[in-house]
C-alpha positions as CSV (number, residue, x, y, z in Angstrom):
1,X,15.7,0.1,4.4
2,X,16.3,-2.8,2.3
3,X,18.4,-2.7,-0.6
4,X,15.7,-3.3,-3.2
5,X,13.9,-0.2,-2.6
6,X,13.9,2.2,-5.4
7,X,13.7,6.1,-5.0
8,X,16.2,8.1,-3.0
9,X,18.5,7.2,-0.6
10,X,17.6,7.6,3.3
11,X,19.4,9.4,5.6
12,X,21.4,8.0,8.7
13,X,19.5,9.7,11.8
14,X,20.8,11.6,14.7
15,X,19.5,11.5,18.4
16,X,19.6,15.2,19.6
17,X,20.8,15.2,23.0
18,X,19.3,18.4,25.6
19,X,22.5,20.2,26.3
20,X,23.3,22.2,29.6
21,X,22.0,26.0,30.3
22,X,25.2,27.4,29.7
23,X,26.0,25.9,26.4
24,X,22.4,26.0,25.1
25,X,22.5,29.2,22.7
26,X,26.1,28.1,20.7
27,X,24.1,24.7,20.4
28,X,21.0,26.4,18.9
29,X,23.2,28.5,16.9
30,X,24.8,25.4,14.9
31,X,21.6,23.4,14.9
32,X,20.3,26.2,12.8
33,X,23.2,25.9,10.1
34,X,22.5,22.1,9.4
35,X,20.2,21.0,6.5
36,X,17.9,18.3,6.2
37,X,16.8,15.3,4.1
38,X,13.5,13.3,4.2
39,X,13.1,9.5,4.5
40,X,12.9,7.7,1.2
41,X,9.7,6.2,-0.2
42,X,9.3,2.7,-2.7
43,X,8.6,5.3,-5.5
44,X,9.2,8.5,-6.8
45,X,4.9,9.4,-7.1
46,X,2.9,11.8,-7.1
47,X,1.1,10.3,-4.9
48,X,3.5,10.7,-1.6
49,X,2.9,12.6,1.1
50,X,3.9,16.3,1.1
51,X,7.5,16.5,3.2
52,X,7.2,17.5,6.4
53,X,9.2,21.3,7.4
54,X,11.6,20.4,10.1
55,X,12.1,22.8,12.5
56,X,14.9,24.4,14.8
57,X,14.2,21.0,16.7
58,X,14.0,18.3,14.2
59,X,10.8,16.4,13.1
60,X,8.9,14.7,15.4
61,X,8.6,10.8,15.1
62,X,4.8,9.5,14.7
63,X,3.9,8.2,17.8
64,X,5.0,4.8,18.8
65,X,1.4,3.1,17.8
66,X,1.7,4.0,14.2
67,X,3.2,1.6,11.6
68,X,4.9,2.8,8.2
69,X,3.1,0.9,5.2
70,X,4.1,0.7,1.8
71,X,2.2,-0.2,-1.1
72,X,2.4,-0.3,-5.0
73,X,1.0,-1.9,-7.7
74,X,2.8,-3.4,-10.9
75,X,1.0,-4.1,-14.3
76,X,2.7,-6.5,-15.8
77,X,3.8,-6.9,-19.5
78,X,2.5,-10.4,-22.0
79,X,6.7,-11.8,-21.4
80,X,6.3,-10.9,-17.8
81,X,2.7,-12.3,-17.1
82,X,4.2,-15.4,-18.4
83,X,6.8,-15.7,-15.5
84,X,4.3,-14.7,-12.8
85,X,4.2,-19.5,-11.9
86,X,8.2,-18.7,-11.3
87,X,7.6,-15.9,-9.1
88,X,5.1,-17.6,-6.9
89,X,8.0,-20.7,-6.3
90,X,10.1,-18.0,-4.5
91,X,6.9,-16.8,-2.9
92,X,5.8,-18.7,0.9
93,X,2.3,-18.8,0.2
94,X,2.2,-21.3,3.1
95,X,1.4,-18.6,5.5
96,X,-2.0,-17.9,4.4
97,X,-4.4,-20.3,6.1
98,X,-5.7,-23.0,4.2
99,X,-9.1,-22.4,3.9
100,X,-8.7,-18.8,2.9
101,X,-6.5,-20.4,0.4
102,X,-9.3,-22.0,-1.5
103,X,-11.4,-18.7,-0.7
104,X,-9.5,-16.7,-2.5
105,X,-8.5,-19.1,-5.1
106,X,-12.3,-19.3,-5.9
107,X,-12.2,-15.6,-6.5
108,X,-8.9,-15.7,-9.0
109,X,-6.1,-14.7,-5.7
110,X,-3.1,-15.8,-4.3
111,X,-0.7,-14.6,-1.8
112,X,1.9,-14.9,0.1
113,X,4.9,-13.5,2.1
114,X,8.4,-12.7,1.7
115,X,11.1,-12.4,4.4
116,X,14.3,-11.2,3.5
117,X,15.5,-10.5,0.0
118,X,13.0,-9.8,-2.5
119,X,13.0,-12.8,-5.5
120,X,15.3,-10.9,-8.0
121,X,12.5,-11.3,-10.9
122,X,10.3,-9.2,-8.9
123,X,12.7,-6.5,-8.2
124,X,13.2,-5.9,-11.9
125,X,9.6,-5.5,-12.4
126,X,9.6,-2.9,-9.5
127,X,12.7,-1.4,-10.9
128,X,11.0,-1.1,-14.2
129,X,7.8,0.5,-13.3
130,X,9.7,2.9,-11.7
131,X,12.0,3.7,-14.9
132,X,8.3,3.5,-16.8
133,X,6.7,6.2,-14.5
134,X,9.7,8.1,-14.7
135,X,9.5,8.6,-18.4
136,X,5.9,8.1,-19.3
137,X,3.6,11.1,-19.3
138,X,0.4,9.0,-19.1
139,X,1.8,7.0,-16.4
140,X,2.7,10.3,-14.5
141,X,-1.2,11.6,-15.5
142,X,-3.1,8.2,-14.2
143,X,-4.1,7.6,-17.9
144,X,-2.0,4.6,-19.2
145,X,-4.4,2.2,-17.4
146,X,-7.3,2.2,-15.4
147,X,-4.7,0.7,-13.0
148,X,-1.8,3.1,-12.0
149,X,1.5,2.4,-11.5
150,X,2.0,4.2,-7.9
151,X,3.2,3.8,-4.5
152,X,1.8,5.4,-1.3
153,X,2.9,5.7,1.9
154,X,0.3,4.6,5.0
155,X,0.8,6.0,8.9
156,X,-1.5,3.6,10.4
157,X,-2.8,3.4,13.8
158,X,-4.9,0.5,15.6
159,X,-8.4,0.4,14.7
160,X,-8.0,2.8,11.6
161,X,-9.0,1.9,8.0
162,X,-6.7,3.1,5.1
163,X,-8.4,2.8,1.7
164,X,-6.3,1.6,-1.3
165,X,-8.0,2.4,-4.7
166,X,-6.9,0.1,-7.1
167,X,-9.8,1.0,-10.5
168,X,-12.0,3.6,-10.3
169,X,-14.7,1.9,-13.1
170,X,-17.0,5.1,-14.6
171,X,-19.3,2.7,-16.6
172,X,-23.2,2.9,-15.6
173,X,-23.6,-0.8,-14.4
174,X,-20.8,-3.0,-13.4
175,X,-21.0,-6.8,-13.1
176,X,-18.8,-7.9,-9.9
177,X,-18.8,-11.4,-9.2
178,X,-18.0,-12.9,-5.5
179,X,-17.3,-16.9,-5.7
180,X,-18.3,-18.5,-2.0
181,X,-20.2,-21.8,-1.8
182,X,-22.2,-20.4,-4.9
183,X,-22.1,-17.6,-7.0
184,X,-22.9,-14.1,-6.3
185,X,-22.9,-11.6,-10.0
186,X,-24.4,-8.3,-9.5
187,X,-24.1,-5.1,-11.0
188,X,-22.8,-2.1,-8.8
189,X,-23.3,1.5,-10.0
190,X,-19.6,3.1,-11.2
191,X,-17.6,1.0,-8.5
192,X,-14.6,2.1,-6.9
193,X,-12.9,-1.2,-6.4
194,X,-10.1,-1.4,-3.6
195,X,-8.0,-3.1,-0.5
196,X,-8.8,-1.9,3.1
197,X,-5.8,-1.9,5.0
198,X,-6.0,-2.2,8.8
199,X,-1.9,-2.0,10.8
200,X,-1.4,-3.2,14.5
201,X,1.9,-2.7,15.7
202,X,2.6,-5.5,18.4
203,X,6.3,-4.1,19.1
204,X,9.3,-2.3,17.8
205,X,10.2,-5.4,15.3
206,X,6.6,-6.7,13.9
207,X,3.0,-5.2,13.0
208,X,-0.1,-7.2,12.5
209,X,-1.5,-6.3,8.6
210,X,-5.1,-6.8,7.2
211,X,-5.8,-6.7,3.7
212,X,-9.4,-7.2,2.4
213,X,-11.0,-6.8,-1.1
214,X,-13.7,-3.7,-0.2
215,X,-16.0,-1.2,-2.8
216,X,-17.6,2.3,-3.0
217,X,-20.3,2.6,-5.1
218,X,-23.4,4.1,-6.3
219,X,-24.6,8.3,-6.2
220,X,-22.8,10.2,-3.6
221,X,-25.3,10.6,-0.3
222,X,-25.4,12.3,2.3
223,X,-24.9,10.7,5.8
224,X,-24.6,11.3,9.5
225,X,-21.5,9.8,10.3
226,X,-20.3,9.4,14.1
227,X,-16.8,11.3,15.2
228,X,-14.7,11.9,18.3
229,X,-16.5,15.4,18.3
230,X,-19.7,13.9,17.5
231,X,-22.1,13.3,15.1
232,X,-21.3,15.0,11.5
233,X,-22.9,15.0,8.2
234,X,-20.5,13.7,5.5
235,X,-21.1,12.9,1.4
236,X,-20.3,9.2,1.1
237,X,-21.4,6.5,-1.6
238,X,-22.4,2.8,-0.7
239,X,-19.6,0.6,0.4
240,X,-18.7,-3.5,0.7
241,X,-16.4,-5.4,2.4
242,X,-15.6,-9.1,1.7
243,X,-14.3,-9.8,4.8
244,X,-14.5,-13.5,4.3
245,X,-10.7,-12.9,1.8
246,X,-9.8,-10.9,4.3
247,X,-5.5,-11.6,4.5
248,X,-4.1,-11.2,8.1
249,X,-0.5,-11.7,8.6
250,X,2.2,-10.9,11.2
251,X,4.8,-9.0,9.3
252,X,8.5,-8.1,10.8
253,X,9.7,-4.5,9.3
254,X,11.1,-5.5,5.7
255,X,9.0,-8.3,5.2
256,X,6.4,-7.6,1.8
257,X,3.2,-9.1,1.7
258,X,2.4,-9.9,-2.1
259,X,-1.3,-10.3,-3.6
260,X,-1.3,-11.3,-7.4
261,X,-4.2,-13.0,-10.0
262,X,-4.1,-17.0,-10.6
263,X,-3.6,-18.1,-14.1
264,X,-7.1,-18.1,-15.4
265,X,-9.1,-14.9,-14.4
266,X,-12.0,-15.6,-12.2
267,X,-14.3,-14.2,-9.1
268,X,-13.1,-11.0,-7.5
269,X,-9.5,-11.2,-8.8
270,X,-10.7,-10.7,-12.2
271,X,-12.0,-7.4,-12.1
272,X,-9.4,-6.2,-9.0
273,X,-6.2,-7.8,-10.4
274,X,-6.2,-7.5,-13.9
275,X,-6.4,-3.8,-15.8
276,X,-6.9,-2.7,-19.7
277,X,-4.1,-0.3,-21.0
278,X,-4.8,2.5,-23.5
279,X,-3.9,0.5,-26.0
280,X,-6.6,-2.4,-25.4
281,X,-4.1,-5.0,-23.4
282,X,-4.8,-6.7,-20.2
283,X,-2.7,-7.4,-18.1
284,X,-2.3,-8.5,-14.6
285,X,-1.8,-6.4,-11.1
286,X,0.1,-7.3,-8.5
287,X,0.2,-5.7,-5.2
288,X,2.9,-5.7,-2.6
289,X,2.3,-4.7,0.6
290,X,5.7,-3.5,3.1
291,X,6.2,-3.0,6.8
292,X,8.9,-0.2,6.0
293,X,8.5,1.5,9.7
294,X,8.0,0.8,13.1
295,X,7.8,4.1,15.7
296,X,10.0,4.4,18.5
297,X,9.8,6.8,21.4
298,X,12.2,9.2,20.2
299,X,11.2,13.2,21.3
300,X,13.9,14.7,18.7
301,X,14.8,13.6,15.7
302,X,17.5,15.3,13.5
303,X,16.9,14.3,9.7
């Protein structure tokens, strides 16, 4: 991975080659004597997955139609908020299409892509989130913000949504306002406000990424929801999708799709992109978004 990625280092990987009859018991014998190491992650977080237990044989890759996906989300600080016009210069928000520019500009977004290097101002704000959830016990518990500083880890296939929470809000009423041609303010019951992620890989260097503002909210139902096995009762809550902000972007592995606030909070991105500390403060979210991993059609993998 890239050189701005924070966490532990990864591990170079060996293809396991099938060896003959004759030689196939001394080569299980010294395959059992070598240790492993997992792939590194954006973030040391509670929030990883669990580490897979590698076998005799080695782990087994995804399949080749998955796609790794980062994500994280950094609060940032008054001195930092102030230098978020700077980072958006070194950001190519070109790339998003020009209508859904004033879309989400309406609704208090912006984004935009990197390739390559990561500006160094927002390195230091990942590398400082991390040293903060390293050291804080509220960050570590989820209870600094109503926004937590955490990374995940996303195996996504074609077709198949990923739910990013970003706030879960526990008030009775909520009002959530949606900027279009006019404005839409109405109050949701406790919502769960988040980013539906959707990955496509397209080949062994570049994945298709969707992004859209979505919701859960109101009293947990239950509902007959359809399945490969067939139809099965689950307990869900409403949900909402605005997929007119929805951001869809080819990205090559490495490149980091970043979603921030504009200046003065409005629409959508004032109740998704901004968070209230502990201590009272509000301050803005950003979210980056990273094509770490792209499958291959490896049977053996030695980690």
């Amino acid at each position: 991975m890239d050189e701005w990625i924070v966490g532990n280092h990864r591990v170079d990987h060996r293809q396991v080659l099938w060896s003959p009859r004759s030689e196939l018991l001394a080569w299980l014998g010294c395959l059992m004597l070598c240790s492993f190491a997992g792939c590194a992650s954006w973030l040391p977080s509670g929030e990883e997955p669990a580490k897979q237990v590698v076998g005799g044989f080695g782990t087994p890759k995804s399949p080749a139609d998955t796609a790794g996906v980062e994500t994280i989300l950094i609060r940032l600080n008054p001195s930092q908020a102030d230098e978020l016009g700077a980072m958006w210069e070194a950001i190519d928000e070109q790339v998003i299409a020009p209508d859904l520019r004033i879309r989400l500009d309406k609704n208090g977004m912006r984004a935009g892509k990197i390739s390559g290097d990561v500006p160094p101002m927002l390195a230091s704000w990942v590398t400082e989130t991390v040293q903060r959830l390293e050291k804080d016990p509220l960050e570590q518990a989820g209870f600094a913000a109503d926004v937590s500083s955490y990374s995940q880890l996303w195996r996504c296939r074609k077709n198949a949504r990923k739910e990013l929470t970003v706030r879960k809000l526990t008030d009775e009423e909520v009002n959530v306002n949606y900027v279009s041609d006019s404005v839409t303010d109405q109050a949701y019951l406790s919502p769960h406000l988040q980013f539906a992620i959707h990955a496509e890989p397209l080949s062994d260097q570049c994945a298709r990424i969707q992004i859209t503002p979505a919701m859960q909210y109101g009293e947990l139902m239950r509902k007959a929801v359809p399945r490969e096995s067939g139809i099965h009762m689950d307990t869900l809550r409403e949900s909402k999708t605005w997929n007119a902000l929805m951001i869809d972007l080819k990205l090559h592995q490495g490149d980091c799709l970043v979603i921030g606030p504009t200046e003065e909070p409005r629409g959508l991105g004032e109740i998704y992109l901004r968070t209230k500390t502990k201590s009272g403060e509000i301050q803005p979210v950003l979210l980056l978004v990273r094509l770490s991993e792209l499958n291959k059609n490896e049977m053996f993998v030695v980690k």
